[in-house]
Structure formats: structure tokens, C-alpha cells
C-alpha positions as CSV (number, residue, x, y, z in Angstrom):
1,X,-6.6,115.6,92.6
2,X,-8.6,116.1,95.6
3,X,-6.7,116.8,99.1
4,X,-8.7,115.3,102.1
5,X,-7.6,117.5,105.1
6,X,-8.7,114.9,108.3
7,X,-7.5,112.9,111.6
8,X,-7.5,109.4,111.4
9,X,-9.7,108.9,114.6
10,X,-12.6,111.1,113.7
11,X,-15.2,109.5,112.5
12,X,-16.4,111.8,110.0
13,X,-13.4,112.0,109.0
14,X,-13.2,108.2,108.4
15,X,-16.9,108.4,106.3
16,X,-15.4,110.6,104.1
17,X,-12.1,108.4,103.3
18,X,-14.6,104.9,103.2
19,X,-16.7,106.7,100.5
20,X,-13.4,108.0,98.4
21,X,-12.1,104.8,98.7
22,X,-15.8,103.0,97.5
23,X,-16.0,105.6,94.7
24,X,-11.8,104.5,93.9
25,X,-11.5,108.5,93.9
26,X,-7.9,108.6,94.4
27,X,-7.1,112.2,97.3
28,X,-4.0,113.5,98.4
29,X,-4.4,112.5,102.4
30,X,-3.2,115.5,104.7
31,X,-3.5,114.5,108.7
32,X,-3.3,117.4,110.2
33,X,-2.1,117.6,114.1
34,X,-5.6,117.8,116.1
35,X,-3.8,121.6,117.3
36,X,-3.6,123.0,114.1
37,X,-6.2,125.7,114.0
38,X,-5.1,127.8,111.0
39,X,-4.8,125.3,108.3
40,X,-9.1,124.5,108.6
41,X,-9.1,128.2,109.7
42,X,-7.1,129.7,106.6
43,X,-9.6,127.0,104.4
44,X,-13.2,127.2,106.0
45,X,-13.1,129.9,108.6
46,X,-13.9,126.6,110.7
47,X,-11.7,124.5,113.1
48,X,-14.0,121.9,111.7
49,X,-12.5,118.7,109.7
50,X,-13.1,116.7,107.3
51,X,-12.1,119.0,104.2
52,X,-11.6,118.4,100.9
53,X,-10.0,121.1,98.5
54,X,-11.5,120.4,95.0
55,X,-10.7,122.9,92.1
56,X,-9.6,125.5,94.0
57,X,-12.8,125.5,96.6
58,X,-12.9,124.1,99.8
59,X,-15.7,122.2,101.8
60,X,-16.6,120.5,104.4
61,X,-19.3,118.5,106.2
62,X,-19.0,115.1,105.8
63,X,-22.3,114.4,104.5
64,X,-22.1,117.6,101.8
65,X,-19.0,116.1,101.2
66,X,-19.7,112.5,100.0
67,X,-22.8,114.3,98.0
68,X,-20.3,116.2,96.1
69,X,-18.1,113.4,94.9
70,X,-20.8,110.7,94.7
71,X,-21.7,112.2,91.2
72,X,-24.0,109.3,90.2
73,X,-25.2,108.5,93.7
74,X,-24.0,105.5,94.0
75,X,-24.1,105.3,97.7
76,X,-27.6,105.9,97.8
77,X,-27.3,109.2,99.5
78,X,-31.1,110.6,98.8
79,X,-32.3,107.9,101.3
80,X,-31.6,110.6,103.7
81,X,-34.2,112.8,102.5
82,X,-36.2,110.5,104.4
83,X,-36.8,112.5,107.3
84,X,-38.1,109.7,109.2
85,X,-35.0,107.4,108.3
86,X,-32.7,110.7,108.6
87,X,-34.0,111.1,111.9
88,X,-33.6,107.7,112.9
89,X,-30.1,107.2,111.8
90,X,-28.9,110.4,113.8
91,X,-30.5,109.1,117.0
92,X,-28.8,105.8,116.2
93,X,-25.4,107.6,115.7
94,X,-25.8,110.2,118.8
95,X,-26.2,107.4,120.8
96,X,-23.0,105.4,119.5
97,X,-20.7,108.0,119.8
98,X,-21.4,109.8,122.8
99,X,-20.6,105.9,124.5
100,X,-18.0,105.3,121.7
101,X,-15.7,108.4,122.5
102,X,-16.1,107.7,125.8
103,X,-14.5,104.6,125.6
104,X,-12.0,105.4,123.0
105,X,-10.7,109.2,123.8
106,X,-8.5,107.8,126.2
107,X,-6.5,105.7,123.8
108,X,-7.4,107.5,120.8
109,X,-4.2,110.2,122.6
110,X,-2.0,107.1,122.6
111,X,-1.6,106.6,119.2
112,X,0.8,107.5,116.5
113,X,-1.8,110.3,115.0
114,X,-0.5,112.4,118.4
115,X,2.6,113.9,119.5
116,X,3.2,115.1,123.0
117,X,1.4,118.8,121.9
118,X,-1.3,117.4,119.9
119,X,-2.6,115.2,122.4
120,X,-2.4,118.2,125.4
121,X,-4.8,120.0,123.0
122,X,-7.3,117.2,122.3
123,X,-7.2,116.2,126.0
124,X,-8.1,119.7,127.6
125,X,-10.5,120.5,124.6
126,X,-12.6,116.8,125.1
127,X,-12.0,117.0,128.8
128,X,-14.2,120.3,129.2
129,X,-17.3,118.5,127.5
130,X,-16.7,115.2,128.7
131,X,-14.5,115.2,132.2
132,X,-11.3,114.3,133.3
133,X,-10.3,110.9,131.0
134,X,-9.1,109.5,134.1
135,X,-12.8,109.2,135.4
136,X,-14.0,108.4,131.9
137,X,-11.7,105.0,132.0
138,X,-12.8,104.6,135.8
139,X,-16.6,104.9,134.1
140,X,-16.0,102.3,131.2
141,X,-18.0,100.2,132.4
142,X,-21.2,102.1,132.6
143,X,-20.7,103.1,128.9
144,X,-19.8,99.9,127.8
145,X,-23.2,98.7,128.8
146,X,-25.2,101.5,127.2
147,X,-23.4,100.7,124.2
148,X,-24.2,97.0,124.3
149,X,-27.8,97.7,124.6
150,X,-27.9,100.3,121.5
151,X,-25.7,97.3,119.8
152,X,-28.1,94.4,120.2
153,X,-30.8,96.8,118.8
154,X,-28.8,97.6,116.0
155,X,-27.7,93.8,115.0
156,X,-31.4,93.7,114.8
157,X,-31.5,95.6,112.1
158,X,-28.9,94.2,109.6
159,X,-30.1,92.3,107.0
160,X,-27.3,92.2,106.6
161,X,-26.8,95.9,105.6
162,X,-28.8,98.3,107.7
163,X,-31.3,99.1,105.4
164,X,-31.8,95.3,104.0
165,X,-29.6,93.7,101.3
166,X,-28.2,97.1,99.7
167,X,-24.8,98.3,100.8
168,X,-25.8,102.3,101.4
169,X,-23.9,105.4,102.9
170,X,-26.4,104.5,106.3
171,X,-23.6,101.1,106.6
172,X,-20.9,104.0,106.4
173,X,-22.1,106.3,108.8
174,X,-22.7,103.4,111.2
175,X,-19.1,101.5,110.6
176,X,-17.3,105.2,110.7
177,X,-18.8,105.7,114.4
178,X,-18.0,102.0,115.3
179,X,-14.9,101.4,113.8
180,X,-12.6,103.5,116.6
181,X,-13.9,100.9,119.1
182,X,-11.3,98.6,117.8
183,X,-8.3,100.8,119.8
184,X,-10.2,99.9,123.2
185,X,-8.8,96.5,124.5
186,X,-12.2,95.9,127.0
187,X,-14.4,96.2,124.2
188,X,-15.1,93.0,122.0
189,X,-17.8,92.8,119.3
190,X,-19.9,90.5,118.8
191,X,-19.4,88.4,116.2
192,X,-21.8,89.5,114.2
193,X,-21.3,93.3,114.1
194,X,-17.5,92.3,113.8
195,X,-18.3,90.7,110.2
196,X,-20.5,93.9,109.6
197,X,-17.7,96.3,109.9
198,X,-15.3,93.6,108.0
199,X,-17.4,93.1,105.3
200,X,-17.6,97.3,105.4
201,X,-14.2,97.8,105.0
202,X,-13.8,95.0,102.1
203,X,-16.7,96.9,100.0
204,X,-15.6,100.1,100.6
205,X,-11.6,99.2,100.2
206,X,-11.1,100.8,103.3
207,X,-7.7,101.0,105.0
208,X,-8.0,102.5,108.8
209,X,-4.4,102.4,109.7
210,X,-2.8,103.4,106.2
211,X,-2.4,106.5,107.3
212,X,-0.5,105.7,110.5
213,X,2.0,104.5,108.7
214,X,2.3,107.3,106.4
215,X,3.0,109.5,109.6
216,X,5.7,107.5,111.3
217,X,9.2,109.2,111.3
218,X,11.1,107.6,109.1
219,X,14.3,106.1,110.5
């Protein structure tokens, strides 16, 4: 069986388990603590997740990844030898996330995937590339409204999927950057992207909190 080593909040992370679960490849799901550096370390040489370990080899890269166990391409994954469409979905996604995590690192620490440690670690890391969180939630505003306008252009483009009427691993990348939004309480979607990222998660059988649950103490 495949063991997915991954957080819950990353979105490349989340791409990977939205495919497995598309594909109904059943994985053993290991969250590792966002401070563990010598599990991805002992596996990659990387402090980089996602990773799978499959027959005895570890990988990661999301993208190389969902290549791997998407055998009979059923997500449609060659569209990104388009290097046009390649390019344009990365701007698309560089411009989500850099609003996205923004928005959402400061709650993203509050969650069950963090302990008191875990979150210390993720806080100084994100904080040297992004600022103190405190002025991030001060500046919400500001990237809530760069988001918006990348939104409205995306909605444009759903028809319903991204590309037209074919579900494709572009809707995944899109709904894996998006979906973290949810866990910010001044963010709303629109309704339209909201049944977008529903409809997502019903084709791709994807759970986003299952593994919350599976790391609450028991008792």
C-alpha cells in the first residue's frame, strides 16, 4: 500500500490526497508534525512534503506524484505539456496562494494539525518570508481584495470545469489552493466558486477534515 507522508493544510499536499481519492487508490495517511525534519529528510534528503513511499522508493512533487499513480491518465495530466496552458495555470495558482496563505496562515496554526511546538516552528519559518502574522491579519483586507479580483477572473473561466466540461487535474490544482480558504471566517465565496469546490470534492471523493479526526487524542 502506498504511505502518503503530508499536512493537512498544504495544498500540495491536499492535490495529492484529491487524486488518490479520484483514482480510489487506497494510502496509509501519515501527518507528520510541520517540525519534523528527519522523517522527509531520512526519505528525500528534502524537508519537502508531499511523499509517497511506493515499493520501497520514495518521491515527491506533487505533480510527479499524481503522474506516477495516474497509470492510465485519467486525470488528463498531459494537458500540462501545454506550455502555454502550463504557464497559465501557474500564474493563476501564484497568484491564489501568495493571497490565500496570507489569509489563512494565521488560523491554519489554530487547528488540530498543530501542537504548541509545531505551530512555533511554522510560525517563525512563514514569518521570515511573509512578516509577523499579527500584521498579516491587520492586512487581510488588502489581500482579500487581490484575491477577489483574481476570483472573478477565474469564475470566468469555468465552464463549469476550468478547461470546459471535462473534470481535469487543472480543477485540482485550483480547488487544492482554494480549499484552505474555508478556515478564514472573513472570507466567503461566491456562490458560484463555492459549488465549484463542492462539486470538486464530490468527484474526487475528497474528505478535507478526515484526517483531523484521525489525529485527535483519543479520550
Amino acid at each position: 500500500m502506498i504511505k502518503l507522508y503530508h499536512y493537512v493544510h498544504c495544498p500540495f499536499c491536499v492535490r495529492v490526497r484529491m487524486a488518490l481519492c479520484h483514482l480510489n487508490i487506497p494510502y496509509e495517511s501519515i501527518v507528520l508534525p510541520y517540525d519534523d525534519e528527519s522523517t522527509p529528510l531520512s526519505l528525500t534528503g528534502v524537508k519537502m512534503l508531499p511523499i509517497i513511499s511506493l515499493d520501497n522508493k520514495a518521491m515527491n512533487e506533487s505533480l510527479d506524484i499524481i503522474a506516477r499513480i495516474d497509470s492510465d491518465n485519467r486525470l488528463k495530466n498531459d494537458i500540462l505539456n501545454n506550455a502555454n496552458f502550463s504557464k497559465e495555470i501557474e500564474q493563476l495558482l501564484a497568484e491564489i496562494g501568495n493571497n490565500v496563505h496570507s489569509l489563512a496562515m494565521p488560523y491554519w496554526i489554530y487547528t488540530k494539525e498543530f501542537n504548541i511546538e509545531s505551530r512555533q516552528y511554522f510560525q517563525s519559518k512563514k514569518e521570515k518570508k511573509r512578516g509577523p502574522f499579527e500584521d498579516l491579519m491587520k492586512e487581510a483586507e488588502v489581500y482579500k481584495k487581490r484575491l477577489e479580483k483574481t476570483l472573478v477572473d477565474l469564475e470566468r473561466k469555468l465552464n463549469p470545469f476550468y478547461t470546459g466540461d471535462q473534470f481535469n487535474i487543472s480543477d485540482i490544482m485550483i480547488a487544492s489552493h482554494l480549499w484552505g480558504l474555508y478556515v478564514v471566517p472573513e472570507f466567503q465565496f461566491s456562490s458560484k466558486l463555492h459549488s465549484y469546490l463542492q462539486e470538486i470534492k464530490k468527484i474526487t471523493n475528497f474528505n478535507y477534515h478526515e484526517d483531523f479526526w484521525r489525529i485527535l487524542p483519543k479520550g
